[in-house]
PLY file of the C-alpha trace (Angstrom):
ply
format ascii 1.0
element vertex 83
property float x
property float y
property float z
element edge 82
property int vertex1
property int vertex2
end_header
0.00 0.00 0.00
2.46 2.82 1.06
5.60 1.26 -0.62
6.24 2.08 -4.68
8.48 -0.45 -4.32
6.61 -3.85 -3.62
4.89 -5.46 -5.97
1.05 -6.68 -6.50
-1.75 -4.58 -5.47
-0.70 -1.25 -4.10
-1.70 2.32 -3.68
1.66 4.48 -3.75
2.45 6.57 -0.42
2.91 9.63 -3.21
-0.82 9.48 -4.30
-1.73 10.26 -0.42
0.89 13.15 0.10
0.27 16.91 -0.49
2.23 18.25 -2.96
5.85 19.14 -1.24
5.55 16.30 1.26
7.95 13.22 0.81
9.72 11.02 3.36
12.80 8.97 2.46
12.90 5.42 1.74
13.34 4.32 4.97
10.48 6.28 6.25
8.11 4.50 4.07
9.41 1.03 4.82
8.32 2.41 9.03
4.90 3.79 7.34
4.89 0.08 5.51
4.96 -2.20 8.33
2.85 0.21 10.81
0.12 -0.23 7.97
0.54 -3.56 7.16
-0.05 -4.73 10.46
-3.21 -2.85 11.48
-4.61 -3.61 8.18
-4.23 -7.03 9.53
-5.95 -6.54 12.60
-8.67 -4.91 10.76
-8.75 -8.18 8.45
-8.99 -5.88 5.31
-7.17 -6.90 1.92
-8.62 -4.80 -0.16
-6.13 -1.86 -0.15
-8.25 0.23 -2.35
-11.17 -0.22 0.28
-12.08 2.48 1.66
-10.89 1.41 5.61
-7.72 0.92 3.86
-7.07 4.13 2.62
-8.44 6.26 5.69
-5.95 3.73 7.59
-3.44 4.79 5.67
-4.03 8.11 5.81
-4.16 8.20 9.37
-0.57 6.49 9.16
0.82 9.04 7.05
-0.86 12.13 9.36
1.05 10.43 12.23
4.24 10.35 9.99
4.06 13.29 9.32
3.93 14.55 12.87
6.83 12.89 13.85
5.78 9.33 14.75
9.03 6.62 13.39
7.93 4.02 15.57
5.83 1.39 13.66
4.51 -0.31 16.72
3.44 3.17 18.03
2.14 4.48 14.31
-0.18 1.33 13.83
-1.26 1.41 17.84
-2.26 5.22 17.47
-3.81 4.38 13.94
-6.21 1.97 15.44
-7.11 3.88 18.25
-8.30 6.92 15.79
-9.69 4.54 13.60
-12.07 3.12 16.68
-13.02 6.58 16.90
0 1
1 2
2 3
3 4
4 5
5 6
6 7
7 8
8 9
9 10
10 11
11 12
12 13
13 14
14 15
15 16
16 17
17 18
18 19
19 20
20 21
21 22
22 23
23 24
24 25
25 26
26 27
27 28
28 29
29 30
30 31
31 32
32 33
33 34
34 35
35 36
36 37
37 38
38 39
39 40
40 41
41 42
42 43
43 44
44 45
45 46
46 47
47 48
48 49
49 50
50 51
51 52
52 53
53 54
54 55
55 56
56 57
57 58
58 59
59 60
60 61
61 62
62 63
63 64
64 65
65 66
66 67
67 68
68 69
69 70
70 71
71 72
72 73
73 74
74 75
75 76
76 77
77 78
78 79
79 80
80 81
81 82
């Protein structure tokens, strides 16, 4: 979903970004796994679904903030999502 650089179904991180926002390769493998496992927990595999995308939008807003940690980006993910 985030990565542009795994393959099969995926929605690049870039699509999701403002215009002037990046984060380095590294950043996106954090913003990967953070996603990857809450999308888990939510037991969606659609990644064009809508839960998917607001997930990982919620992943990126945290990201963006500051957040590096992919335990703590996927933990405060979930909780906003249960909101």
């Amino acid at each position: 979903m985030l990565s542009p650089y795994r393959s099969g179904p995926s929605l690049p991180v870039n699509t999701l970004l403002e215009e002037g926002y990046w984060f380095t390769p590294q950043d996106v493998a954090v913003l990967t796994q953070a996603f990857d496992r809450a999308l888990g927990e939510l037991g969606v595999r659609d990644r064009k679904d809508p839960a998917a995308i607001a997930l990982a939008k919620l992943v990126i807003r945290l990201a963006k903030e500051g957040e590096r940690d992919p335990s703590r980006l996927r933990e405060r993910a979930m909780t906003l999502m249960s909101r």
